[in-house]
N, C-alpha and C positions, 0 to 999 in steps of 0.2 A: 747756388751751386748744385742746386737735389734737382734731379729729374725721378718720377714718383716712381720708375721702376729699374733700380741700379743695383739693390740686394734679392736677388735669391735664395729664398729663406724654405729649407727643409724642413719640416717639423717632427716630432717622435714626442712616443710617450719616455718618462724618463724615471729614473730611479734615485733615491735621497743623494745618490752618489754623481748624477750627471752621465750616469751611463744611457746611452739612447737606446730603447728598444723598437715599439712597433712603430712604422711608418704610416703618420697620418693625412700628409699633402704637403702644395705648395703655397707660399703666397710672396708677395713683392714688398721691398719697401722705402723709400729713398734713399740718397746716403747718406747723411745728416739726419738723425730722429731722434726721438724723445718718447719712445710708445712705455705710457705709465697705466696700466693693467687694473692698479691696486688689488682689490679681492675680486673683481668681477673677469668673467669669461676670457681667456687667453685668443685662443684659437679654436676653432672645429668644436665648439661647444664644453671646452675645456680649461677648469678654471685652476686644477694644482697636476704638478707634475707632467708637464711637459719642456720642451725644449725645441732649440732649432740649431742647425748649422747653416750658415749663409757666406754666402760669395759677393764680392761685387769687383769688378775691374775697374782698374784707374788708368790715365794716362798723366805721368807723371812729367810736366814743362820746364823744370827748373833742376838742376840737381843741389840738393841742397839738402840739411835735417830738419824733418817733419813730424810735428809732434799731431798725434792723436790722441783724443780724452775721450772713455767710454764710460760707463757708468752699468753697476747689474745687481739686481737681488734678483734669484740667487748667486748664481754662477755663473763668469762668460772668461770666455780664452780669445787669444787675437792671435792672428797668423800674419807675414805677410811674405807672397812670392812670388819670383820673377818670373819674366815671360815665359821662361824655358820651363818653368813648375819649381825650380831649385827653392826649399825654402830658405828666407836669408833673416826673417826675424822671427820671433817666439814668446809670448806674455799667457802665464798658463799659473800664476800664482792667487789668479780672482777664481777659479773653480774649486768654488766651495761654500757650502750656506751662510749668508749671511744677510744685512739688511742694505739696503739701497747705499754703493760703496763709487767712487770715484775712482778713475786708476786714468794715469798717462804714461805715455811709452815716448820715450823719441827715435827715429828711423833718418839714417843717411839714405836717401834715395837718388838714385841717378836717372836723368832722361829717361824715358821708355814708358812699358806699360807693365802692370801688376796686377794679381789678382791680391784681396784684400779676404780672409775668413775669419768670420767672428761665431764661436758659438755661443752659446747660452741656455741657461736651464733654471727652470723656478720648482721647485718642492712643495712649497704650501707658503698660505700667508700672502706679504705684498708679489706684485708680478712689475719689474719695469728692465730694460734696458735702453740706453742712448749712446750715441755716438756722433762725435765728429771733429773735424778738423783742429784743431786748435791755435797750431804756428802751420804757414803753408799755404793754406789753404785755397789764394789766388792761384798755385801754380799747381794745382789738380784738378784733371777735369775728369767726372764722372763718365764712365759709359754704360748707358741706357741697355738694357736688357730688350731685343729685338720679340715681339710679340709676344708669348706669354698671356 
């Protein structure tokens, strides 16, 4: 299901709270991942206190409810919204320190496409987040981030 470049991922420096401040770059990353950091280098030479906001679009084949399971130390939020941009779900109770935590959400989704935003933020200590499909998952298809 992952083609290696479906999340665009923003990164920032971040503060104990998940506030994002300086802009440091971009980079890609499947949609289905498992990037486990522990104590060594995150990003751009940077091993505590940072963050990203990422995007990925779906094209969603079935209407039916889909579950997705993410995982974060520190913090991460999920977003998801419709073509038009309207958001229609929201999971915003994992933003906040802790250690390597599980969280699933389930989403009635209808035909169409969606854009998918997941943030996340690490303070200090381990560095991981993962995501993916869990129920559904046959009737999602990724879409590829064109060049980059």
């Amino acid at each position: 299901m992952s083609s290696s470049k479906v999340w665009r991922r923003e990164w920032f420096k971040v503060d104990e709270y998940g506030n994002f401040g300086e802009y440091l770059g971009e980079t890609y990353a499947p949609f289905e991942f498992d990037d486990n950091w522990g104590l060594g280098e995150v990003a751009f030479g940077i091993e505590d206190e940072i963050g990203f906001r990422s995007y990925a679009r779906i094209e969603v084949k079935e209407s039916e409810v889909y579950r997705f399971e993410y995982g974060c130390d520190d913090g991460a939020r999920l977003y998801v919204y419709h073509e038009k941009g309207g958001l229609i779900y929201s999971r915003t109770d994992s933003w906040k320190l802790q250690n390597y935590t599980l969280y699933e959400c389930e989403v009635y989704l209808e035909r169409g496409v969606y854009t998918i935003r997941l943030d996340w933020y690490k303070w200090g200590m381990l560095a991981r987040i993962s995501f993916k499909v869990s129920r559904g998952g046959e009737y999602i298809k990724p879409i590829p981030i064109e060049g980059g």
